[in-house]
Backbone as CSV, one residue per row, in Angstrom:
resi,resn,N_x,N_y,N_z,CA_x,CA_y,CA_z,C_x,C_y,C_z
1,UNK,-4.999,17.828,-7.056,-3.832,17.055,-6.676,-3.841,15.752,-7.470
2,UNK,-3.010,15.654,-8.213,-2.924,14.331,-8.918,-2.130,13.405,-7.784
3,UNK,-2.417,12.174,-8.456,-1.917,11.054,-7.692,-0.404,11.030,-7.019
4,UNK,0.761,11.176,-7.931,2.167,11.726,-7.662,2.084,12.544,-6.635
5,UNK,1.105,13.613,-7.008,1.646,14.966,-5.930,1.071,14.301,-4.392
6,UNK,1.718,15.074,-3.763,2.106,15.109,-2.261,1.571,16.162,-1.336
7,UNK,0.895,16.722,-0.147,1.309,17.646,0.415,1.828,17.215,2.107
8,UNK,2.583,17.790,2.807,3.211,17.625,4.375,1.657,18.190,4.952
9,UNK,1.183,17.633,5.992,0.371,18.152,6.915,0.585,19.445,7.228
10,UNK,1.507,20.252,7.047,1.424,21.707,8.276,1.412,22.706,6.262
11,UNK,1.976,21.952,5.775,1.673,22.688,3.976,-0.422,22.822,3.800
12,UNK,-0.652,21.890,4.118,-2.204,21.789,4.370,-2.824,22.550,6.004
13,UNK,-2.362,22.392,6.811,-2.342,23.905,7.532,-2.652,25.353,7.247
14,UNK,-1.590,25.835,6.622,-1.325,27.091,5.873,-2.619,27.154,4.947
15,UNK,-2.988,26.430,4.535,-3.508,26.619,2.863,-4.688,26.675,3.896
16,UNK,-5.433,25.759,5.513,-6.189,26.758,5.471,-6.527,26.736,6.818
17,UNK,-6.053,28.404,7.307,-5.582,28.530,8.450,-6.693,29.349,9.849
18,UNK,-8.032,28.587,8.867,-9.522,28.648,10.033,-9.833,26.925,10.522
19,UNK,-8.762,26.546,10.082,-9.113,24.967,10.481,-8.015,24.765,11.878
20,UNK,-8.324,23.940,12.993,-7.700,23.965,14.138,-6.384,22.522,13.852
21,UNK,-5.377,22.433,14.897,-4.636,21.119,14.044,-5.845,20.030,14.636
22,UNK,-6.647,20.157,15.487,-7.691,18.536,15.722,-8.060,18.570,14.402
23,UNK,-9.078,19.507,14.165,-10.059,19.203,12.843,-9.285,18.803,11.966
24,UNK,-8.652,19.644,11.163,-7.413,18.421,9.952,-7.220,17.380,10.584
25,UNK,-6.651,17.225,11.531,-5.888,15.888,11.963,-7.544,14.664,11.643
26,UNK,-8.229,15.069,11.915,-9.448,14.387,12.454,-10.172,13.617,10.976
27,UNK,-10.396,14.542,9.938,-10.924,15.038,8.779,-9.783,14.352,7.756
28,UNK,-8.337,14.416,8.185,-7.471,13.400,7.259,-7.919,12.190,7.760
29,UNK,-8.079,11.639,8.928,-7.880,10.151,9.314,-9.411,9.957,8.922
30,UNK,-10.428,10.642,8.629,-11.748,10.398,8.170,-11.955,9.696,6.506
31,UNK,-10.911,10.743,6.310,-10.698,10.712,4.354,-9.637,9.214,4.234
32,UNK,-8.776,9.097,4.930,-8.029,8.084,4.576,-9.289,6.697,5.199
33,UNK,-9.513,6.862,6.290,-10.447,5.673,6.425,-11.370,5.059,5.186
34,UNK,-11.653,6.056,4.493,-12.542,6.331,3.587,-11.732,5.926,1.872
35,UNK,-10.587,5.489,2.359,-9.516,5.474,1.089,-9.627,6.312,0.243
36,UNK,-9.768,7.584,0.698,-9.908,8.922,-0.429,-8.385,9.365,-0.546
37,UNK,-7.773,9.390,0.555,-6.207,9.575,0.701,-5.619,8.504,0.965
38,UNK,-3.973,8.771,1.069,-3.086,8.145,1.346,-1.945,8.342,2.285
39,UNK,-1.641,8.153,3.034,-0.981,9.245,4.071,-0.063,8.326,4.130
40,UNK,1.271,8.625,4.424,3.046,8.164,4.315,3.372,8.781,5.795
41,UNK,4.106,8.172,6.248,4.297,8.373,7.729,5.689,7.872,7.686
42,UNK,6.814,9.442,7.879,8.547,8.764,7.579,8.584,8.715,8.895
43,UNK,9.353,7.889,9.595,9.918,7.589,10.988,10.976,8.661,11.681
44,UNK,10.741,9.588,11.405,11.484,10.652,12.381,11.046,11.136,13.568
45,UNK,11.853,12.498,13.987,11.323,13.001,15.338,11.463,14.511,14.894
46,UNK,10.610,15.708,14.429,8.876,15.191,14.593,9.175,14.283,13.568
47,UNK,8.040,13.745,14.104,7.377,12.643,12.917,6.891,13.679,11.481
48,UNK,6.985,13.409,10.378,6.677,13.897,9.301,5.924,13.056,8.548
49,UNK,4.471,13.756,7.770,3.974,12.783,7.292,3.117,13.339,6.074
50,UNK,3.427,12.551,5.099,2.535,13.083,3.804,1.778,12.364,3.478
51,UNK,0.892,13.686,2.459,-0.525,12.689,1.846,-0.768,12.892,0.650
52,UNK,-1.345,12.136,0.034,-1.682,11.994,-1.568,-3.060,11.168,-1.435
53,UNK,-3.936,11.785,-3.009,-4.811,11.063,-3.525,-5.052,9.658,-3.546
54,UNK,-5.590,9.095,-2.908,-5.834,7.511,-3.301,-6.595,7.379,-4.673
55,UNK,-6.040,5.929,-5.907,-6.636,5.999,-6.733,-8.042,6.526,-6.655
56,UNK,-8.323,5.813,-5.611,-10.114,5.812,-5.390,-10.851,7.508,-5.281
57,UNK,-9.683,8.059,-4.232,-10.344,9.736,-4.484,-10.395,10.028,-5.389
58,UNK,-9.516,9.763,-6.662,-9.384,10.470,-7.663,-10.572,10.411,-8.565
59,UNK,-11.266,9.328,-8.618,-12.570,9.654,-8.946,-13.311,10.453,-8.647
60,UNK,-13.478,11.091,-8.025,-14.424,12.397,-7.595,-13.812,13.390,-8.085
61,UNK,-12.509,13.347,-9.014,-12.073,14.729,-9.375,-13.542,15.363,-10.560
62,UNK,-13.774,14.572,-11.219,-15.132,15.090,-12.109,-15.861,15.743,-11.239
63,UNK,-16.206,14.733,-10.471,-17.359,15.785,-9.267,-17.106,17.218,-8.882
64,UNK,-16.082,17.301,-8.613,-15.076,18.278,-7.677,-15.377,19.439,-8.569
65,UNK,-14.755,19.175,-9.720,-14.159,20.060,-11.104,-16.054,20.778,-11.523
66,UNK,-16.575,19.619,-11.225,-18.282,20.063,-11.483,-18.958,20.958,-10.381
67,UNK,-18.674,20.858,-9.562,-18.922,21.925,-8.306,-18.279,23.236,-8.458
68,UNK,-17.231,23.002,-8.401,-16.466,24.236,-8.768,-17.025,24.734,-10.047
69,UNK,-17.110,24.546,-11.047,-17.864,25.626,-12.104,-18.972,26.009,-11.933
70,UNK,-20.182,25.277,-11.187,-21.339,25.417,-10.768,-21.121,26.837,-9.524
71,UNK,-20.181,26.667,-8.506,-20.276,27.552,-7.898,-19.450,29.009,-7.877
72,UNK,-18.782,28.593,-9.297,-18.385,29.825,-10.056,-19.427,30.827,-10.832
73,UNK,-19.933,29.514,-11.247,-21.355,30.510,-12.493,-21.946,30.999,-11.461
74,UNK,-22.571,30.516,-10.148,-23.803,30.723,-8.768,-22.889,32.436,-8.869
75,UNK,-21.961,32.538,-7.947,-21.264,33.924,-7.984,-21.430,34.756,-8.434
76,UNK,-20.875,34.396,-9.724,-21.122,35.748,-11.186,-22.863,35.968,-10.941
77,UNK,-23.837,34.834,-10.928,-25.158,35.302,-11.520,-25.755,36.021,-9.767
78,UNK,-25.154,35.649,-8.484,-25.368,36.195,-7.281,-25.089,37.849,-7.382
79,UNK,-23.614,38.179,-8.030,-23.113,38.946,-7.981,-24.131,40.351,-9.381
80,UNK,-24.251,39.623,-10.643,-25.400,40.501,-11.251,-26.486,40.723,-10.751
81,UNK,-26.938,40.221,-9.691,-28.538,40.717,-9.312,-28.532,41.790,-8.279
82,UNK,-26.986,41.760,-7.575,-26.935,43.158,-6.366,-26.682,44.406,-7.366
């Protein structure tokens, strides 16, 4: 997610739908405490509310991007030894 992009809370739902609405709910207000996110809160009824990268998360995209290949290669070399 780059900085621009956006997602609605129930769009982050879907994407992953073994998580309960506490835990997200819980786990965003953890990450934003944390200024990893950014969360926008429009004044309606429901209330609607989006979130984006805080500059500051965006530093960990290296990290992120480094895990993920690490636990791509783990797979493949898990997957040759069965």
């Amino acid at each position: 997610m780059a900085n621009s992009d956006t997602i609605r809370f129930n769009e982050l739902r879907r994407l992953m739908p073994g998580v309960t609405q506490r835990m997200l709910t819980k786990q965003l207000r953890e990450l934003e405490a944390d200024q990893l996110i950014v969360r926008k809160v429009y004044p309606e009824v429901p209330p609607r509310m989006e979130y984006s990268m805080a500059d500051y998360g965006l530093t960990l995209a290296p990290i992120i991007t480094a895990l993920q290949k690490w636990g791509t290669e783990h797979l493949r070399k898990v997957k040759q030894e069965v």
